[in-house]
C-alpha positions, 0 to 999 in steps of 0.5 A: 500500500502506498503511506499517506503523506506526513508532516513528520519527516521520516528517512528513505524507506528500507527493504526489510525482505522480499517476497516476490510473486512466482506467477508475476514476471521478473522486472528488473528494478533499482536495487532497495537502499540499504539500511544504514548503521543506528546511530545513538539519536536514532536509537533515541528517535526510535523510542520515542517515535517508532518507525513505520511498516507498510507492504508494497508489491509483496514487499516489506518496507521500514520507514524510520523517523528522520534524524536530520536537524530541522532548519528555519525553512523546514520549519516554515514548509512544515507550517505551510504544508500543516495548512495545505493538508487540512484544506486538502483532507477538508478538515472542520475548524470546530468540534471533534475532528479526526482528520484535524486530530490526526494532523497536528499530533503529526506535526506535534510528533514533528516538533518532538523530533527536532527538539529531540535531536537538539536536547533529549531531555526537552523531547522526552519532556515534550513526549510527555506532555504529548501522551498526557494531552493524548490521554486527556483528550481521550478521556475527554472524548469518552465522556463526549461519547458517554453524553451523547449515548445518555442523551439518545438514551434519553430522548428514546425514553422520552418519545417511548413515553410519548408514544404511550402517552399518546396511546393512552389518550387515544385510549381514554378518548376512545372509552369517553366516546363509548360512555356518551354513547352509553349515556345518550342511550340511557338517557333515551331509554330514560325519556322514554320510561318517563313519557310512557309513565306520564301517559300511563299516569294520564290514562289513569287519572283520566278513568278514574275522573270517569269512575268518579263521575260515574259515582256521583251520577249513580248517587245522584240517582238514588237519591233523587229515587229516595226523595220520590219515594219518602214524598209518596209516603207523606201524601198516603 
């Protein structure tokens, strides 16, 4: 695979070994650079900021991190090239970006080397600093992680809630509707008793006025046939 530009300088790759395909055909290709001897900065170099492996055509490279001084130029290129990549890899200039993270801990990794080429003691007191930013960050963005899986977590249970809140009212609703339905019925069925009683009650004042009436007329009667009857007597 071909290794992704990097803003911290690394020497010539070297072959490590060679595993050629049998089915391809032999190409006739520069011979590999030959690792050089590790000087003690290397060896320094190397600790703080291990080399890199890639593969290529079923190969086995090495890369190590450069034990060049940086001059002021290099320093300057650096910068330029820092601000060229984030403009080419389209990194956002607010919140959690890894393309911006990944390319100033390059250029933080850049720094360290050159001071520690120039002073151990100051690149290994960068290094430090380095992995304790690293650590808090990743702390920082496990608890960004944590919030956002509580918020989701949350606003979740708050749409479940509505959803059965929702439910319920449509329940209630529905059983309001099937209690008016029952109340109108009874009410019917209330008016209905009622006018059927008033009739029945009418029905039975009406005859019993008739059965008084009848009354009074057969009393009347008799005693208009009494007072015929006590006036025959006298004249007798």
């Amino acid at each position: 695979r071909t290794m992704q530009q990097s803003l911290l300088r690394y020497d010539t790759p070297v072959l490590v070994n060679a595993q050629p395909k049998r089915s391809a055909p032999a190409k006739a290709r520069a011979l590999p650079p030959v690792d050089k001897p590790l000087t003690q900065t290397d060896e320094l170099l190397s600790n703080i900021l291990p080399p890199r492996e890639y593969e290529e055509d079923g190969q086995k490279w090495i890369q190590r991190v450069s034990s060049t001084p940086a001059t002021r130029l290099d320093v300057i290129n650096t910068q330029e090239m820092l601000d060229k990549l984030l403009i080419q890899r389209q990194a956002r200039e607010n919140g959690i970006c890894p393309v911006r993270e990944e390319l100033y801990n390059q250029a933080f990794d850049e720094i360290i080397r050159q001071v520690t080429i120039n002073c151990a003691e100051r690149g290994f007191l960068l290094l430090r600093v380095r992995d304790e930013l690293r650590m808090r960050i990743a702390a920082y963005q496990t608890l960004y992680e944590s919030s956002i899986a509580f918020g989701l977590r949350k606003a979740l249970q708050a749409e479940q809630g509505k959803t059965e809140t929702e439910e319920k009212i449509a329940r209630l609703l529905n059983e309001k509707k099937l209690l008016e339905k029952e109340v109108a019925e009874l009410r019917t069925r209330l008016e209905g008793n009622e006018k059927r009683d008033a009739e029945r009650r009418q029905v039975e004042e009406k005859k019993h006025q008739d059965d008084v009436a009848f009354l009074k007329r057969s009393l009347q009667q008799l005693k208009s046939q009494l007072e015929s009857l006590f006036s025959a007597k006298k004249e007798h």
